[in-house]
MOPAC internal coordinates of N, CA, C and O (Angstrom, degrees):
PM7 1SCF
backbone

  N    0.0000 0     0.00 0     0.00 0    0    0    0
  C    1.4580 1     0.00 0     0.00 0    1    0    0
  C    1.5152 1   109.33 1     0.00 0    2    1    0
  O    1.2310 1   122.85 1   -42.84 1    3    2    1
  N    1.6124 1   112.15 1   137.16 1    3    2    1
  C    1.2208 1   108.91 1  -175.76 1    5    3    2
  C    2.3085 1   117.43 1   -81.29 1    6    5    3
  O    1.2310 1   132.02 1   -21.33 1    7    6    5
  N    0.6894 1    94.39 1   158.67 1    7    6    5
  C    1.6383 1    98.79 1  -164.09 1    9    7    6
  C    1.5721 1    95.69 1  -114.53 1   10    9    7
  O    1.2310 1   116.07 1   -81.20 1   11   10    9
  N    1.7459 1   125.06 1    98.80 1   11   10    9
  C    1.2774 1   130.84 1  -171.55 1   13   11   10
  C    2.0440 1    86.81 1   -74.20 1   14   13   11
  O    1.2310 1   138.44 1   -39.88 1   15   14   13
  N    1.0847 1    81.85 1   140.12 1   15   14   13
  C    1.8150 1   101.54 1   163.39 1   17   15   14
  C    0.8875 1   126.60 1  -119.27 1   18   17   15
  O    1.2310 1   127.67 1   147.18 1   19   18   17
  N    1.4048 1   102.84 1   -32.82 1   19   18   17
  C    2.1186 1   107.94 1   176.44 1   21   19   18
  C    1.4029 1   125.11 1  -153.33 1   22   21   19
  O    1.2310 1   116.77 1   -65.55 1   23   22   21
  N    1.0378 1   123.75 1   114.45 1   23   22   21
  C    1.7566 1   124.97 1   177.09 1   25   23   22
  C    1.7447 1   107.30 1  -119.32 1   26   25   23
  O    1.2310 1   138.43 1   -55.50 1   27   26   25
  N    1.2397 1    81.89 1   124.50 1   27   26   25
  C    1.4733 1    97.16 1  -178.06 1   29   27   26
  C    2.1857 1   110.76 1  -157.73 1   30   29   27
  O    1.2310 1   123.83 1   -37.92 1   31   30   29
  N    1.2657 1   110.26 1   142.08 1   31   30   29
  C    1.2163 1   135.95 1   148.05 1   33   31   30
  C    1.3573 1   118.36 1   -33.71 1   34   33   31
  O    1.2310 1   116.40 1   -77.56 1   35   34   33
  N    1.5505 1   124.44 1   102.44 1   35   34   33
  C    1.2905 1   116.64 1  -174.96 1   37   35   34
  C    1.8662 1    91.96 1  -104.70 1   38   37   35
  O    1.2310 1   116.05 1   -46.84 1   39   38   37
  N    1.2267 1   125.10 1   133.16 1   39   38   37
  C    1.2040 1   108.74 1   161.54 1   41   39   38
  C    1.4277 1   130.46 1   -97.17 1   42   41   39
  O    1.2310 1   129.36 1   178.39 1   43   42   41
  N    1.3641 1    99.56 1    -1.61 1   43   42   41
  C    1.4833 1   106.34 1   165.66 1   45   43   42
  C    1.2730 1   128.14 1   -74.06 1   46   45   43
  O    1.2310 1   119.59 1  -176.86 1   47   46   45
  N    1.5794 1   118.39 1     3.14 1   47   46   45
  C    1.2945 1   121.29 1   179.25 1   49   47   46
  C    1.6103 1   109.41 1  -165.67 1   50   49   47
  O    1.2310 1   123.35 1  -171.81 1   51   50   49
  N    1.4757 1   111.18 1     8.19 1   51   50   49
  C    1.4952 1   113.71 1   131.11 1   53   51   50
  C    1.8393 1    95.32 1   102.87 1   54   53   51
  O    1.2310 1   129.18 1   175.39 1   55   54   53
  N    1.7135 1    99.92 1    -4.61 1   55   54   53
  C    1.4966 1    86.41 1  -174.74 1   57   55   54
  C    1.4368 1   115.41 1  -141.15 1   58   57   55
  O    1.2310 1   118.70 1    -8.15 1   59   58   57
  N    1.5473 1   120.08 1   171.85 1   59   58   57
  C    1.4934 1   114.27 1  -163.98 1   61   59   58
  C    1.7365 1    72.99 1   -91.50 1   62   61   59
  O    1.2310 1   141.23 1   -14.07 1   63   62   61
  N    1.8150 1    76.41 1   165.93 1   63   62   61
  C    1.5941 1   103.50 1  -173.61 1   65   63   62
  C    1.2617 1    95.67 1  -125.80 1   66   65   63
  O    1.2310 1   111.38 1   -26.44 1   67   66   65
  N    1.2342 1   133.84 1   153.56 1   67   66   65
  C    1.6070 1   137.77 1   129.43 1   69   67   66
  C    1.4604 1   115.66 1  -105.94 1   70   69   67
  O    1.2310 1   122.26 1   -38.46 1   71   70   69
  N    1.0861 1   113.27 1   141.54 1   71   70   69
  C    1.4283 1   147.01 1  -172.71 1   73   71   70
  C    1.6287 1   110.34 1   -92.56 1   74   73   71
  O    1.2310 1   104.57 1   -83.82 1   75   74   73
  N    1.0357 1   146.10 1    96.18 1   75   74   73
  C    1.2019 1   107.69 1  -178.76 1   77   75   74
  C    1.8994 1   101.62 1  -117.63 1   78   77   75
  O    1.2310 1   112.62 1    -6.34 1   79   78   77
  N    1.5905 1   131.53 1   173.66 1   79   78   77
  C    1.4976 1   140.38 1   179.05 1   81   79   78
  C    1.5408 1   101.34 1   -45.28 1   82   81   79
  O    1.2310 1   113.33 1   123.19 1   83   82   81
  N    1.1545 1   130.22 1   -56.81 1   83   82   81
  C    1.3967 1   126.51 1  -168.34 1   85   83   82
  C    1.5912 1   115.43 1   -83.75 1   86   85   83
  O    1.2310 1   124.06 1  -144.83 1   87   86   85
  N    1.4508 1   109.81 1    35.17 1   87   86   85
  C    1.3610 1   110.22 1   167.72 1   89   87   86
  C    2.1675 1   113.91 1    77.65 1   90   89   87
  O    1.2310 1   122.97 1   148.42 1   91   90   89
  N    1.1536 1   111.92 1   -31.58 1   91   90   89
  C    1.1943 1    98.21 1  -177.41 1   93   91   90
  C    1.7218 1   115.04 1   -93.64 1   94   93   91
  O    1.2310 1   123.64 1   -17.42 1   95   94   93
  N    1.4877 1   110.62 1   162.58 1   95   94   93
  C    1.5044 1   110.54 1  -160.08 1   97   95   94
  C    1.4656 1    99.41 1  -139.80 1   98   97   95
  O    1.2310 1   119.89 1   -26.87 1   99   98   97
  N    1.7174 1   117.82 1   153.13 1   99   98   97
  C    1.1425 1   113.17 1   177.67 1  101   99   98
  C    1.8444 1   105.67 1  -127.44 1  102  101   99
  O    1.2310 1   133.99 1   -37.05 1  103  102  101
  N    1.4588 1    90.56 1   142.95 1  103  102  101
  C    1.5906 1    89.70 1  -177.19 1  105  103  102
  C    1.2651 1   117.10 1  -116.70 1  106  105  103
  O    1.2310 1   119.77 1   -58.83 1  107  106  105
  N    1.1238 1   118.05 1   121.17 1  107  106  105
  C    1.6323 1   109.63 1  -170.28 1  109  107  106
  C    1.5503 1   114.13 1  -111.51 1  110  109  107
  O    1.2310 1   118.04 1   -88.84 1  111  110  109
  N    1.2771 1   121.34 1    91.16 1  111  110  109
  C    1.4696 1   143.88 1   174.95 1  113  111  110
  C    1.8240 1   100.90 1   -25.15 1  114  113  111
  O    1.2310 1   119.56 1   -73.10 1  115  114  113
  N    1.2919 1   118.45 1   106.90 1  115  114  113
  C    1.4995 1   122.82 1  -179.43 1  117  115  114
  C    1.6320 1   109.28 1   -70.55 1  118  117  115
  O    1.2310 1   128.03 1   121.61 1  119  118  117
  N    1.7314 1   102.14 1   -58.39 1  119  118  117
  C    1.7493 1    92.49 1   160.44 1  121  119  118
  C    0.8331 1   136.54 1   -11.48 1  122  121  119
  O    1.2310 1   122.11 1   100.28 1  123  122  121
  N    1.5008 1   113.57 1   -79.72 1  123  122  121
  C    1.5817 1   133.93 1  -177.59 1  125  123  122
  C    1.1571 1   117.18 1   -57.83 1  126  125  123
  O    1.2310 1   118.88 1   146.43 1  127  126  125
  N    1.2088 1   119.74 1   -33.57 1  127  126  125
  C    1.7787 1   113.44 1  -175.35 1  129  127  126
  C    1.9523 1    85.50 1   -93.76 1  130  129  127
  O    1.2310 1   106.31 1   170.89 1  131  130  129
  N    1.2447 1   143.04 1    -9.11 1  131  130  129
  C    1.7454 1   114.03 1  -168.09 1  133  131  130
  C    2.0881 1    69.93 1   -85.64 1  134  133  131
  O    1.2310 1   120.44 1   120.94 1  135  134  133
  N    1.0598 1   116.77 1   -59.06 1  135  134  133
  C    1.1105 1   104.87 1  -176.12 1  137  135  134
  C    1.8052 1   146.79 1    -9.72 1  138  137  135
  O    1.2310 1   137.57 1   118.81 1  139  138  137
  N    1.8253 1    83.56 1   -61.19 1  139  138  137
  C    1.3059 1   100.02 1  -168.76 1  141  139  138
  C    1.8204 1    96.95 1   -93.28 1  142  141  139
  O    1.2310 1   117.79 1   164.15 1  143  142  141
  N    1.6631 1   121.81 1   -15.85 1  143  142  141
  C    1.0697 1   101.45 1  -169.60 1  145  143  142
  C    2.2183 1   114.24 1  -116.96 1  146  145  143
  O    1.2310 1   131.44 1   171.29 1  147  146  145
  N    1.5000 1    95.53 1    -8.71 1  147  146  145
  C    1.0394 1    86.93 1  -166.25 1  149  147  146
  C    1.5016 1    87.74 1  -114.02 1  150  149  147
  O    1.2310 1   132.44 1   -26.51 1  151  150  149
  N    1.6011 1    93.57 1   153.49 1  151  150  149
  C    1.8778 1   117.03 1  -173.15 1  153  151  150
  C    1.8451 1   101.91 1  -106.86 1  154  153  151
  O    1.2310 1   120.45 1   171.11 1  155  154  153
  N    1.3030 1   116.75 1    -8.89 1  155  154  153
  C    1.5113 1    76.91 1  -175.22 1  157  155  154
  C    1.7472 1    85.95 1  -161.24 1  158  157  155
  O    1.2310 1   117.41 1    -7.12 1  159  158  157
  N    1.1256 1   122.53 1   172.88 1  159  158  157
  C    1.4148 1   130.17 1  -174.93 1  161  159  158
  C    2.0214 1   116.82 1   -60.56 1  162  161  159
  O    1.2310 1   123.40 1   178.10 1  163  162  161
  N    0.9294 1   111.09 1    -1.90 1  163  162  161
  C    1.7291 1   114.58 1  -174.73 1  165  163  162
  C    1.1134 1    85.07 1  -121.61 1  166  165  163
  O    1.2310 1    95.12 1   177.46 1  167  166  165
  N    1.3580 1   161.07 1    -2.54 1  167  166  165
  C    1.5460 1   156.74 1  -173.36 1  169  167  166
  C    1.4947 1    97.88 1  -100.55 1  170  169  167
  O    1.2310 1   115.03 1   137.39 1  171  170  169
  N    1.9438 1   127.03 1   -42.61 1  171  170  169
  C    1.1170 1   129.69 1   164.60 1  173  171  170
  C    0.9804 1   121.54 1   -60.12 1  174  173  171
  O    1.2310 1   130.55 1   135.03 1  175  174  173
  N    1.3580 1    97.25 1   -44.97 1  175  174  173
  C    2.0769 1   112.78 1  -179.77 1  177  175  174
  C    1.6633 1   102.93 1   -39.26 1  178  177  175
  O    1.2310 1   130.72 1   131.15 1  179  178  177
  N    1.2572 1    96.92 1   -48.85 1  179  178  177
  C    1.8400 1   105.41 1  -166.84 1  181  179  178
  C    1.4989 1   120.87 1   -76.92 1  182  181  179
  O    1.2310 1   124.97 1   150.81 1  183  182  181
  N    1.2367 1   108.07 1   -29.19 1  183  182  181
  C    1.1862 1   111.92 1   150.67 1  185  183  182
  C    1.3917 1   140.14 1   -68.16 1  186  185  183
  O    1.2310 1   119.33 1   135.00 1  187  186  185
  N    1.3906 1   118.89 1   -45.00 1  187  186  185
  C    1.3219 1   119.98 1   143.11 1  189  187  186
  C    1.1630 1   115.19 1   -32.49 1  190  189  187
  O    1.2310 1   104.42 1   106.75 1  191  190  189
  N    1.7948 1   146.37 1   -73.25 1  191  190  189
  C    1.1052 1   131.15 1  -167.46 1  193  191  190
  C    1.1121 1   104.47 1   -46.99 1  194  193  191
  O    1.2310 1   107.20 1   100.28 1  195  194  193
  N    1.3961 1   141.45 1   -79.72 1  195  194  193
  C    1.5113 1   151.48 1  -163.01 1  197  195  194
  C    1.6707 1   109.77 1   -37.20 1  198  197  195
  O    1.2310 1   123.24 1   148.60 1  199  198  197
  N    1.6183 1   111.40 1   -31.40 1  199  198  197
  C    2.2439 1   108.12 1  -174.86 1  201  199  198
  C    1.7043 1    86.00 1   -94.66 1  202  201  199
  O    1.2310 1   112.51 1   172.11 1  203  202  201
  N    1.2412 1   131.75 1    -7.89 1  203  202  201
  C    1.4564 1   105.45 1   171.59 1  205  203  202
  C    1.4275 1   104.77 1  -120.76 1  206  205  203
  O    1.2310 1    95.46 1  -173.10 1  207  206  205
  N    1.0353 1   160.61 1     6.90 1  207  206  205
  C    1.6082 1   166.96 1  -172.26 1  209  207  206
  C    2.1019 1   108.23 1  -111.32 1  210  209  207
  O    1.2310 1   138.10 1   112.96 1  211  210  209
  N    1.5109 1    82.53 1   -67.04 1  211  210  209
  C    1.5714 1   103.60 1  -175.45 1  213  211  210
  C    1.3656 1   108.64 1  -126.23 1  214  213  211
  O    1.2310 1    99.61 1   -66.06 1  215  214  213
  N    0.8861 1   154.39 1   113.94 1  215  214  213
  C    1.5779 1   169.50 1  -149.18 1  217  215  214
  C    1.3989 1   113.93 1  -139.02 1  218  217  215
  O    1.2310 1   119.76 1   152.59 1  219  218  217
  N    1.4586 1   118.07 1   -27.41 1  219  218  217
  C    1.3165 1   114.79 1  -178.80 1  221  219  218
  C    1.6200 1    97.48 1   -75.67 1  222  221  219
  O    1.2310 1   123.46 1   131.02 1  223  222  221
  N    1.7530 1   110.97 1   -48.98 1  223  222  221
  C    1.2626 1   129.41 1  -164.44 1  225  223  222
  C    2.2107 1   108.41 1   -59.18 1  226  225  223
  O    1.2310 1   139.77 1   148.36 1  227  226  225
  N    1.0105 1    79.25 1   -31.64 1  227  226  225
  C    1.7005 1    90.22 1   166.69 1  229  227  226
  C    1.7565 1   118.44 1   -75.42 1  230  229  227
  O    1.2310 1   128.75 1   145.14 1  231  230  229
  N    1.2397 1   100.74 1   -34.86 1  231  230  229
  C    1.5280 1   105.87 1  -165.80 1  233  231  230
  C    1.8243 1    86.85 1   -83.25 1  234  233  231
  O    1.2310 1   113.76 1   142.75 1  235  234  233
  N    0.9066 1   129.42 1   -37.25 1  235  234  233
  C    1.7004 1   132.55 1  -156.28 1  237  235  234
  C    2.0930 1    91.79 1   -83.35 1  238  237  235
  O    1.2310 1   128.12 1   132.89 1  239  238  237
  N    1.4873 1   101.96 1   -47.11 1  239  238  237
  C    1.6333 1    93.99 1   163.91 1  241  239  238
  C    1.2407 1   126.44 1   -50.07 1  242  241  239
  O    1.2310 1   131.05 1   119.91 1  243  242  241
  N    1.7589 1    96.28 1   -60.09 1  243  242  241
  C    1.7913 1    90.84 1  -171.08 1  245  243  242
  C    1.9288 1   108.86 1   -59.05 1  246  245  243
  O    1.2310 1   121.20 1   141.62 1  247  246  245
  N    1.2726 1   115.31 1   -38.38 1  247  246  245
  C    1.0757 1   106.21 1  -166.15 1  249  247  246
  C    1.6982 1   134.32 1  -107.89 1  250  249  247
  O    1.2310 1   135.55 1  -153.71 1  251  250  249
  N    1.4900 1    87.52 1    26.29 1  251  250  249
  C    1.4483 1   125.31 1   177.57 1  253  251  250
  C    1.3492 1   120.23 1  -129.27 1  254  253  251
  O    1.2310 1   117.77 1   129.35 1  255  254  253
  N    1.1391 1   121.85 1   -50.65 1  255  254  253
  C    1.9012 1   130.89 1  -148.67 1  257  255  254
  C    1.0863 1    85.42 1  -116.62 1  258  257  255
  O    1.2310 1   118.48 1     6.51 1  259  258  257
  N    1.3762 1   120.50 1  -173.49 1  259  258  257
  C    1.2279 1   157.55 1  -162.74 1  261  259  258
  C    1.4922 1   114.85 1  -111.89 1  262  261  259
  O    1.2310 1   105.83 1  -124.93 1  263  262  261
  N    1.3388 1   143.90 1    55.07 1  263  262  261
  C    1.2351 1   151.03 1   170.36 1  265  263  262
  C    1.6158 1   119.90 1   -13.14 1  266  265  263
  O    1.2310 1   122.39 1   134.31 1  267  266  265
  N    1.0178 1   113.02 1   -45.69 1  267  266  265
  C    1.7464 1   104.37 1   168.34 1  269  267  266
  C    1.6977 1   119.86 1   -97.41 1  270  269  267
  O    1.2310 1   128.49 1   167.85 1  271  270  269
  N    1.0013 1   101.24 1   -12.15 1  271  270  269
  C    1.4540 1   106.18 1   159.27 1  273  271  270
  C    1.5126 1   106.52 1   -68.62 1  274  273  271
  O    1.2310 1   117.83 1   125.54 1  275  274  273
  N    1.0607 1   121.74 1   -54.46 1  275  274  273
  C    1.7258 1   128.81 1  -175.37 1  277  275  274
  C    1.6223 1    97.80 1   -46.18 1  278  277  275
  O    1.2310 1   126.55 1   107.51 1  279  278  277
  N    1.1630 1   105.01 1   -72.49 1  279  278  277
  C    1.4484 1   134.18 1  -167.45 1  281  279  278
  C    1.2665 1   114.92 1   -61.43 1  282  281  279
  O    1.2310 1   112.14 1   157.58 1  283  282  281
  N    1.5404 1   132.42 1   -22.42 1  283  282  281
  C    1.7759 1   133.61 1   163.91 1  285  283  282
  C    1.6309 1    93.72 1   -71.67 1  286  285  283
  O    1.2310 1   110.05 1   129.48 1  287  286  285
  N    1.4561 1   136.29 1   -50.52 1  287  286  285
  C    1.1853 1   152.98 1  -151.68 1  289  287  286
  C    1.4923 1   111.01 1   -81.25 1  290  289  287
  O    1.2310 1   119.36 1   153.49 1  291  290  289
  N    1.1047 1   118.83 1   -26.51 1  291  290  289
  C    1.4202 1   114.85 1   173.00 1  293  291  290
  C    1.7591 1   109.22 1  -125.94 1  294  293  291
  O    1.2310 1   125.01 1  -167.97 1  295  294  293
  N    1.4179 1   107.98 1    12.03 1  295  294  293
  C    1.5439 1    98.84 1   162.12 1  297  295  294
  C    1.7911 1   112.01 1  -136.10 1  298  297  295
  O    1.2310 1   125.26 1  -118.65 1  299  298  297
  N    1.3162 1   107.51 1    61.35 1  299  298  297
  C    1.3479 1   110.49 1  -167.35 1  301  299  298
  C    1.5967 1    93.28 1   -82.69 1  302  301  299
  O    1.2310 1   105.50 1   -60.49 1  303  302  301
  N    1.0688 1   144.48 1   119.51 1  303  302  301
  C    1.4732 1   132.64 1   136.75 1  305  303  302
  C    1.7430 1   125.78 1  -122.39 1  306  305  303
  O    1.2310 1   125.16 1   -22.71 1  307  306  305
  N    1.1804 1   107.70 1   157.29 1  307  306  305
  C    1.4147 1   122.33 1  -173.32 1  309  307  306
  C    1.7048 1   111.87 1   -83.61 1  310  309  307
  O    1.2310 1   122.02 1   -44.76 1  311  310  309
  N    1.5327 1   113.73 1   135.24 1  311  310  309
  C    1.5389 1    98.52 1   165.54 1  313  311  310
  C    1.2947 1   110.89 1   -71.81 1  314  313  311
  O    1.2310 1   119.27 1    -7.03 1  315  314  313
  N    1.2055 1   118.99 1   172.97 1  315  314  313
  C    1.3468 1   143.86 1   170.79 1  317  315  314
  C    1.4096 1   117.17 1   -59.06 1  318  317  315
  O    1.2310 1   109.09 1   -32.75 1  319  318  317
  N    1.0760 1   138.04 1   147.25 1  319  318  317
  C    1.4149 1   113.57 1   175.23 1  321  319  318
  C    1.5183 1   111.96 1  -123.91 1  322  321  319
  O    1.2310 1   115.72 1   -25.30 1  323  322  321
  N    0.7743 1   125.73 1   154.70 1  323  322  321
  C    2.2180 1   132.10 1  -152.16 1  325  323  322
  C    1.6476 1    96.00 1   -83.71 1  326  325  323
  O    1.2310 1   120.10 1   180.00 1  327  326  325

C-alpha cells in the first residue's frame, strides 16, 4: 500500500500532486478536469476553492467520487426572476 506524504497545489504547472513513500506521484491537471467537468462559472468557482483551501479533498473527488454529482449539489442556484 502506497503511504501519501504530500498533496499540494503546484502553480507552476496548474496541478495538485500527490507524493506518495515509495517515490511515485500523481498529478492531476486542474484545467482539464474544470474543463471536462464543470458547465458553468460557480461549478469552477467550487473547484477552485477545494485546489487552493483543500487539495487533498479535490484529489480524493477527482479520483474517487463523482465530480458533477459533487458539483450540481453544492452549486444549485436559481435565476432571478424579472
Amino acid at each position: 500500500m502506497k503511504n501519501l506524504i504530500s498533496c499540494e497545489f503546484n502553480m507552476d504547472t496548474g496541478c495538485v500532486e500527490l507524493r506518495y513513500a515509495d517515490g511515485s506521484m500523481i498529478a492531476i491537471d486542474c484545467t482539464a478536469v474544470e474543463r471536462e467537468v464543470a458547465d458553468n462559472l460557480h461549478q469552477r468557482s467550487e473547484l477552485d476553492y477545494l485546489i487552493y483551501n483543500d487539495p487533498l479533498a479535490y484529489a480524493e473527488l477527482i479520483l474517487n467520487g463523482d465530480p458533477q454529482v459533487y458539483l450540481k449539489a453544492v452549486t444549485e442556484y436559481k435565476k432571478l426572476e424579472d
